[in-house]
C-alpha positions as CSV (number, residue, x, y, z in Angstrom):
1,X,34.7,14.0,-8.1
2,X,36.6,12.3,-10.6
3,X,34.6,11.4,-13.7
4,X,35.5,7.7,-13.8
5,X,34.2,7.0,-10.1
6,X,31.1,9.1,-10.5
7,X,29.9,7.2,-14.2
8,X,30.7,3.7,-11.9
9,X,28.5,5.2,-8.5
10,X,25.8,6.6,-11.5
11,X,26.1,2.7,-13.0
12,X,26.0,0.7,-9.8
13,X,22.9,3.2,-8.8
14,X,21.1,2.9,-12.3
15,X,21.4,-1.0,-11.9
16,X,19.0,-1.3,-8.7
17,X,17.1,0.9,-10.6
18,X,16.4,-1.0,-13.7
19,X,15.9,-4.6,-11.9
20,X,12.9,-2.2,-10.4
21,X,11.6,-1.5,-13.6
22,X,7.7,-3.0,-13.8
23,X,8.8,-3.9,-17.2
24,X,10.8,-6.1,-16.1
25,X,9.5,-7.3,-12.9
26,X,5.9,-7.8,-13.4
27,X,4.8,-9.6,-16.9
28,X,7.2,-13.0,-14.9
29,X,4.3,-12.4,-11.8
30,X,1.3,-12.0,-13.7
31,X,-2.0,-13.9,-13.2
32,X,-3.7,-16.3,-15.9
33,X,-6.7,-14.2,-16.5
34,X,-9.3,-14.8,-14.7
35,X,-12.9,-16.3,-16.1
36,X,-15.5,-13.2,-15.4
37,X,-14.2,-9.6,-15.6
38,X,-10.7,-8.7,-14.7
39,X,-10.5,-5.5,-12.8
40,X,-7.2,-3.8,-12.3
41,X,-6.8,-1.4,-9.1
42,X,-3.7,0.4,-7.8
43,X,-1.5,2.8,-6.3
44,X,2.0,3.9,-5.8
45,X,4.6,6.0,-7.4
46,X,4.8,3.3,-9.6
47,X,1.6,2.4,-10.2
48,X,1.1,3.8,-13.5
49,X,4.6,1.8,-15.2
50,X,2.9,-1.0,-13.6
51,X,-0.5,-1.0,-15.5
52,X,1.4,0.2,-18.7
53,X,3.6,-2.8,-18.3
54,X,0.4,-4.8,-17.4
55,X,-1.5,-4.6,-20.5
56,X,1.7,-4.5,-22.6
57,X,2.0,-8.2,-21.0
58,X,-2.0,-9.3,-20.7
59,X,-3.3,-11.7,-23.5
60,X,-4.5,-10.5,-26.6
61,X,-8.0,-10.6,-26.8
62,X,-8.7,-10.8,-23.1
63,X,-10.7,-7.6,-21.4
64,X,-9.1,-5.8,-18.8
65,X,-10.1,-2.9,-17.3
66,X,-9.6,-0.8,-14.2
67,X,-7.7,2.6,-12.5
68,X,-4.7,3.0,-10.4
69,X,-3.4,6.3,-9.1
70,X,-0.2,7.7,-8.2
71,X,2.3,10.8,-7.9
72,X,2.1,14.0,-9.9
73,X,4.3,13.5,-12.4
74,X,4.7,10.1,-12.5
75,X,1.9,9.2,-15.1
76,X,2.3,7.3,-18.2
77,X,0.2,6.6,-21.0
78,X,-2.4,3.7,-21.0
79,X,-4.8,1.9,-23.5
80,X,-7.6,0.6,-21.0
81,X,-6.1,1.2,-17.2
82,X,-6.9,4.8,-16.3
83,X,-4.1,6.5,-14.8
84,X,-5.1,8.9,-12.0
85,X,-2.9,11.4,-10.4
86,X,-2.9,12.9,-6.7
87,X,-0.4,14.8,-4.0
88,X,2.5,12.7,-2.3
89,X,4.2,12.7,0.5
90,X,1.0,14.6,1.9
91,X,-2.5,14.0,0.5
92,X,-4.6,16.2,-0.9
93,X,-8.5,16.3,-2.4
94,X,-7.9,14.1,-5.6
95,X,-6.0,11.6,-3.0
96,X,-9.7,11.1,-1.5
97,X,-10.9,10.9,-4.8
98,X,-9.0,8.5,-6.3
99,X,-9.4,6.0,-3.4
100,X,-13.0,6.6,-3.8
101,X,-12.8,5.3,-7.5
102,X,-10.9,2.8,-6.5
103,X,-13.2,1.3,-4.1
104,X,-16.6,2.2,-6.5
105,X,-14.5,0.2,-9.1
106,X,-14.3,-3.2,-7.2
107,X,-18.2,-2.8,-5.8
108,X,-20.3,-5.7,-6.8
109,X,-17.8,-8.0,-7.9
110,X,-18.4,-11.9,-7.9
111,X,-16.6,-14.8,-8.0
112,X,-15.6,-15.4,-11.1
113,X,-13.9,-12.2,-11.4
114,X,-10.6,-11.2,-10.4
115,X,-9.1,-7.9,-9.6
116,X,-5.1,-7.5,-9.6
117,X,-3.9,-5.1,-7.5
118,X,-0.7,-3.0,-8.5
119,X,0.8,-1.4,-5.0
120,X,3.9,0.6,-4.5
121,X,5.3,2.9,-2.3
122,X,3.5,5.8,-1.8
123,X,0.2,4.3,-2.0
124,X,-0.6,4.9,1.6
125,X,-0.6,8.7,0.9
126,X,-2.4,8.8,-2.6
127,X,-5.1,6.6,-1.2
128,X,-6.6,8.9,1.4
129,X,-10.1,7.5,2.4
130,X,-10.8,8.9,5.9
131,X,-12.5,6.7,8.6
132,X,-16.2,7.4,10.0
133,X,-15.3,10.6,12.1
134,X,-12.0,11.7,10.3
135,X,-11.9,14.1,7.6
136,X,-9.1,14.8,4.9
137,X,-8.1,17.6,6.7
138,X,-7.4,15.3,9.9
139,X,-5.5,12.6,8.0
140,X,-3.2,15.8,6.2
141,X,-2.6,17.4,9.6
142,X,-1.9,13.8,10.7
143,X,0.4,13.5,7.5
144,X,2.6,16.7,7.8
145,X,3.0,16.0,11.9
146,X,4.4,12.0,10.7
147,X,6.7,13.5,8.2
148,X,8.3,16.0,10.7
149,X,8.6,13.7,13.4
150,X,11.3,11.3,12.1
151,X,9.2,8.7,12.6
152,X,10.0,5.2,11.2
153,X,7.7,4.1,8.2
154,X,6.4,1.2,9.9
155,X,5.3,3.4,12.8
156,X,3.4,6.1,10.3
157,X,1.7,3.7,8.8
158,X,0.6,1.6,12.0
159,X,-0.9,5.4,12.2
160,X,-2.7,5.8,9.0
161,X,-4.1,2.5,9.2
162,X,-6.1,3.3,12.4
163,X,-7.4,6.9,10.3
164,X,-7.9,4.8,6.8
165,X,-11.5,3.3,5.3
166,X,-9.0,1.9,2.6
167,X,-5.9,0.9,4.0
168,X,-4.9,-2.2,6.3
169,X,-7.2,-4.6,4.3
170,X,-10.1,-2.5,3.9
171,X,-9.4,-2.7,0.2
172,X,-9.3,-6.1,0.4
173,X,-12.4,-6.8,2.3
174,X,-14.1,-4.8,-0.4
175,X,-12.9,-6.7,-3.2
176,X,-14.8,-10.1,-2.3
177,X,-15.9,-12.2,-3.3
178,X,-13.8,-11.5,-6.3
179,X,-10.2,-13.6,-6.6
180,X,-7.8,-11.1,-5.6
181,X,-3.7,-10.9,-6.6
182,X,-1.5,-8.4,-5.0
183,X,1.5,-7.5,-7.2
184,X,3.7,-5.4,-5.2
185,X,6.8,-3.6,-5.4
186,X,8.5,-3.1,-2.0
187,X,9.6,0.1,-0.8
188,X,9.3,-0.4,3.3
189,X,12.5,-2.3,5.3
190,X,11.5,-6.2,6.0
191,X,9.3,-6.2,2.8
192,X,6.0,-6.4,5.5
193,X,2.7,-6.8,3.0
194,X,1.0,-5.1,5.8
195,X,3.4,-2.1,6.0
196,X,4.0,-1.5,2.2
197,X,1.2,1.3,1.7
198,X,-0.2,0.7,4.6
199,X,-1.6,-2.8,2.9
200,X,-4.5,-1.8,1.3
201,X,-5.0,-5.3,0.1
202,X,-3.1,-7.6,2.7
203,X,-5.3,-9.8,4.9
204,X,-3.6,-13.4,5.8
205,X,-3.8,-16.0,3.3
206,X,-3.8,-13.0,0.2
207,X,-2.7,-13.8,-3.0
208,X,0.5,-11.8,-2.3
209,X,3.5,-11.5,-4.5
210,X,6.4,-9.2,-4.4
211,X,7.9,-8.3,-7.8
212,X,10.8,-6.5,-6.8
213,X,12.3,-5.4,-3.2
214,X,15.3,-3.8,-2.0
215,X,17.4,-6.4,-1.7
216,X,16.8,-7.7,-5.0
217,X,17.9,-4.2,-6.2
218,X,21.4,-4.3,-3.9
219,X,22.1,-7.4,-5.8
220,X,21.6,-6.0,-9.0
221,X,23.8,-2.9,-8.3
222,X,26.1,-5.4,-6.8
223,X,26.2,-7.4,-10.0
224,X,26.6,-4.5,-12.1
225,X,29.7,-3.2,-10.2
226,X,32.8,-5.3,-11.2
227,X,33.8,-5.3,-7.3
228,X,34.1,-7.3,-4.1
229,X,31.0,-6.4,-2.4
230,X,29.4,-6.7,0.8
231,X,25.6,-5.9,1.4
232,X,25.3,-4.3,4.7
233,X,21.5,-4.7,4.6
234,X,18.6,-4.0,3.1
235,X,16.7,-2.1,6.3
236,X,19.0,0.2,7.5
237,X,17.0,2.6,9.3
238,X,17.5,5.3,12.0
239,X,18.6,9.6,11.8
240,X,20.1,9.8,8.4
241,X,23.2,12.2,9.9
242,X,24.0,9.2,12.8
243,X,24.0,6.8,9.9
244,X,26.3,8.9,7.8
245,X,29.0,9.4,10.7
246,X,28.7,5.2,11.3
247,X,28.8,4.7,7.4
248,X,32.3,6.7,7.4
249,X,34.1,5.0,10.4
250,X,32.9,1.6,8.4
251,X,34.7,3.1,5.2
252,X,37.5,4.3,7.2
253,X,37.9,0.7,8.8
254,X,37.9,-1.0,5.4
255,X,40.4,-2.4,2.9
256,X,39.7,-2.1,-0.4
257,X,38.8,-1.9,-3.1
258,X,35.7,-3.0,-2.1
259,X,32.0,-1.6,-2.4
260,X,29.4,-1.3,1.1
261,X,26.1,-1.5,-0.3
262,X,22.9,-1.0,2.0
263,X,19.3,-0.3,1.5
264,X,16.5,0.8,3.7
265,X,14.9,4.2,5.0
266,X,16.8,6.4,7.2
267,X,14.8,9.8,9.1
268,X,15.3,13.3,9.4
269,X,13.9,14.8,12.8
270,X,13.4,18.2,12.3
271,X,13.3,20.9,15.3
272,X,11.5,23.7,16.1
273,X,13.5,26.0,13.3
274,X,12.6,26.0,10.0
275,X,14.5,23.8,8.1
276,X,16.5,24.1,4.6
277,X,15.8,22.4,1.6
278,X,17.2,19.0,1.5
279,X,15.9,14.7,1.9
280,X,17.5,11.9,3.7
281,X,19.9,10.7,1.4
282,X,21.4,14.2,1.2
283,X,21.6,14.7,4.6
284,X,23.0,11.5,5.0
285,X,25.8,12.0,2.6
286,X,26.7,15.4,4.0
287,X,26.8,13.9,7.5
288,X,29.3,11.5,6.2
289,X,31.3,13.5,4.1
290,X,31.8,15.9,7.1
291,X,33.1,12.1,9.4
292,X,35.4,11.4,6.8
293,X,37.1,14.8,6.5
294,X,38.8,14.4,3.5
295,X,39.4,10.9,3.4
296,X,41.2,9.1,0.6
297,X,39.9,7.0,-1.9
298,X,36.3,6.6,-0.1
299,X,33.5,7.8,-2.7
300,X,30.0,7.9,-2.4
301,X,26.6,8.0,-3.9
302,X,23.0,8.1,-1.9
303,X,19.3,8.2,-3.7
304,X,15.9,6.9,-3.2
305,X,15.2,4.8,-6.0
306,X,12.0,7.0,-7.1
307,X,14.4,9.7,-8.0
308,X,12.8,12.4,-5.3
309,X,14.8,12.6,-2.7
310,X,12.2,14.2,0.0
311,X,10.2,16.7,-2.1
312,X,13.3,17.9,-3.8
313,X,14.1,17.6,-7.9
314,X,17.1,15.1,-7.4
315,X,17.4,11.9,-6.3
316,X,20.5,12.2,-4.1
317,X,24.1,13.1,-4.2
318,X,28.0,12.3,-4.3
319,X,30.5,12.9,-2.0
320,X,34.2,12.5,-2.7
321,X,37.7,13.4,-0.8
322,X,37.8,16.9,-2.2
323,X,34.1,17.3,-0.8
324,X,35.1,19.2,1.7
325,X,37.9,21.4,0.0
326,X,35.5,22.1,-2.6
327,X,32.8,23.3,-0.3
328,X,35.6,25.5,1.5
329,X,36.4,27.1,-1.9
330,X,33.4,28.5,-2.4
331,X,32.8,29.7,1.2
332,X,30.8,26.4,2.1
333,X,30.2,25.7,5.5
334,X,29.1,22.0,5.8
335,X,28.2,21.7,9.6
336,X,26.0,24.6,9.3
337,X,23.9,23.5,6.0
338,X,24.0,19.9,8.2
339,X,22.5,21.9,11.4
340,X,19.9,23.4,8.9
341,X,18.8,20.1,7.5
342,X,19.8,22.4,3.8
343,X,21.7,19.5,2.0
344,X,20.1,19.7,-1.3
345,X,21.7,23.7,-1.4
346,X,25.0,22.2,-0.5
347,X,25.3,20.0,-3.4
348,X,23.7,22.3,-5.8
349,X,26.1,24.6,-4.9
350,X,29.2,21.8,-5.7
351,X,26.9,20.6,-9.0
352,X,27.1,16.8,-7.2
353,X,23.3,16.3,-7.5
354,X,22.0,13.1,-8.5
355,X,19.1,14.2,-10.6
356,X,17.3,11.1,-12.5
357,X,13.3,12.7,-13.1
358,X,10.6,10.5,-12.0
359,X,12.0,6.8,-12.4
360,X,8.4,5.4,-12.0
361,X,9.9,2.3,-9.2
362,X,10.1,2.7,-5.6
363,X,12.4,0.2,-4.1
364,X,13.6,2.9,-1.3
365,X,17.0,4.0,-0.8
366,X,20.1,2.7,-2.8
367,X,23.3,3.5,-1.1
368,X,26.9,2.9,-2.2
369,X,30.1,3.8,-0.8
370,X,33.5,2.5,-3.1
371,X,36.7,2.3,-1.0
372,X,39.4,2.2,-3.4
């Protein structure tokens, strides 16, 4: 891809990014404290920039205290908020753990106290309290059968509600009679409280507050990019390779220049063969690369905004006209990496990895297409 193009995709992607960034987006949304103990609880990938951006912003001289959990990986250093870690996109023992903690920290709690909660995507996963009857290893089975089954998120976490002792309020109810303030950063389509980690601490009437969504990150990336824009949306959903041909015939159809910006959370159903190594975005990209053939002047980029696209090391791709003539070159057969769901070793194999580390956010995926 030429170098120009790619730095502006890298830019325009690195801009929804950093209007993620808890530093940023939570000290403006923070709570007065309260007048009894303040108790800080949370999970997500970005849980643990959250409560390091949290006590960088709390008064001096006012106690806080608390622990949130999230990814491996994704931990940061923190003076007073311990910083737990467990397994994501399927739970494992410390997952139970951790929402155990969690729970045992809000436990006789009164009124004049107040616990903030700090959610992101992937809480639903690295708060794994099973239900009377259900163990862990029912809600990983569970897990691994959801992930496979190109399943929307809303519908997996309708799912792991129902298995939860934690999720869809629980943590809420357990909180009382304590004030309680939900600072959440969105990472589901619609920005649902009750759908964003399978909302822990959502009942109605909550103290709810979203910091930053997707659509607040497309506006950013379309600030940053110098071009006409239009937003397609900010919930595109559905199989990531039937968005990528319907993404293409939208590029072909356009005049540009012009940049198609669109957010959401797309699915890969996988079969009965084993699959390759690869995520949505990829997929996605490689799909759409393949529609457009060679295409002129229509450039690409695709990531999820935590910077893991699946449980792969990069955060997505770029596709460009010489995608395909590249691949060829080196004896590349796209369709058949497609049909084995193995986009992250096609784009290894052209060097067009997007790879950003752990970006500790989660405002799902970020995907722009230039037409020049």
């Amino acid at each position: 891809m030429e170098h120009d193009t790619a730095n502006r995709l890298r830019a325009i992607f690195q801009a929804a990014i950093a209007a993620a960034d808890p530093a940023v987006c939570l000290p403006p949304n923070l709570p007065p404290p309260g007048k009894g103990r303040n108790i800080v609880i949370g999970a997500g990938k970005a849980a643990a920039a959250m409560a390091a951006a949290m006590e960088n912003a709390w008064p001096e001289g006012q106690a806080i205290e608390g622990v949130v959990v999230t990814r491996y990986g994704h931990e940061l250093p923190t003076r007073k908020i311990r910083v737990l870690q467990a397994a994501h996109p399927v739970p494992d023992a410390a997952s139970e753990a951790a929402a155990r903690e969690i729970m045992a920290a809000v436990h006789g709690l009164g009124p004049q106290d107040q616990v903030i909660a700090l959610i992101s995507g992937g809480a639903s996963a690295l708060l794994a309290l099973p239900a009377a009857g259900v163990t862990l290893e029912d809600k990983i089975l569970v897990n691994q059968a959801l992930l496979a089954s190109g399943a929307p998120i809303a519908a997996m976490n309708r799912i792991r509600k129902r298995l939860s002792g934690i999720k869809g309020g629980r943590l809420a109810a357990a909180c009382a009679p304590a004030k309680l303030v939900t600072l959440a950063i969105s990472d589901v389509p619609g920005d649902d409280p009750a759908v964003i980690g399978s909302g822990p601490t959502w009942v109605e009437g909550a103290d709810y507050r979203l910091i930053a969504t997707p659509m607040m990150a497309l506006q950013a990336a379309a600030g940053a990019s110098g071009m006409r824009v239009k937003i397609l949306g900010d919930a595109l959903e559905g199989e990531a390779a039937v968005l990528g041909r319907g993404m293409a015939a939208l590029a072909l159809a356009e005049r540009g220049p012009v940049l198609l910006l669109s957010g959401g959370e797309t699915t890969v159903t996988i079969g009965a063969a084993k699959p390759g190594r690869g995520g949505r975005n990829m997929e996605f990209l490689l799909s759409m690369a393949i529609a457009l053939d060679g295409a002129k002047n229509v450039y690409a980029l695709a990531g999820d905004s935590d910077g893991i696209d699946g449980t792969e090391d990069a955060a997505g791709a770029m596709i460009g006209p010489e995608t395909l003539a590249r691949a060829r070159a080196l004896g590349l057969d796209a369709a058949g990496f497609l049909a084995a769901h193995d986009s992250y070793s096609f784009f290894k194999s052209l060097g067009d990895l997007i790879v950003t580390g752990p970006t500790l956010t989660n405002v799902n995926d970020i995907r722009a297409v230039m037409i020049l």
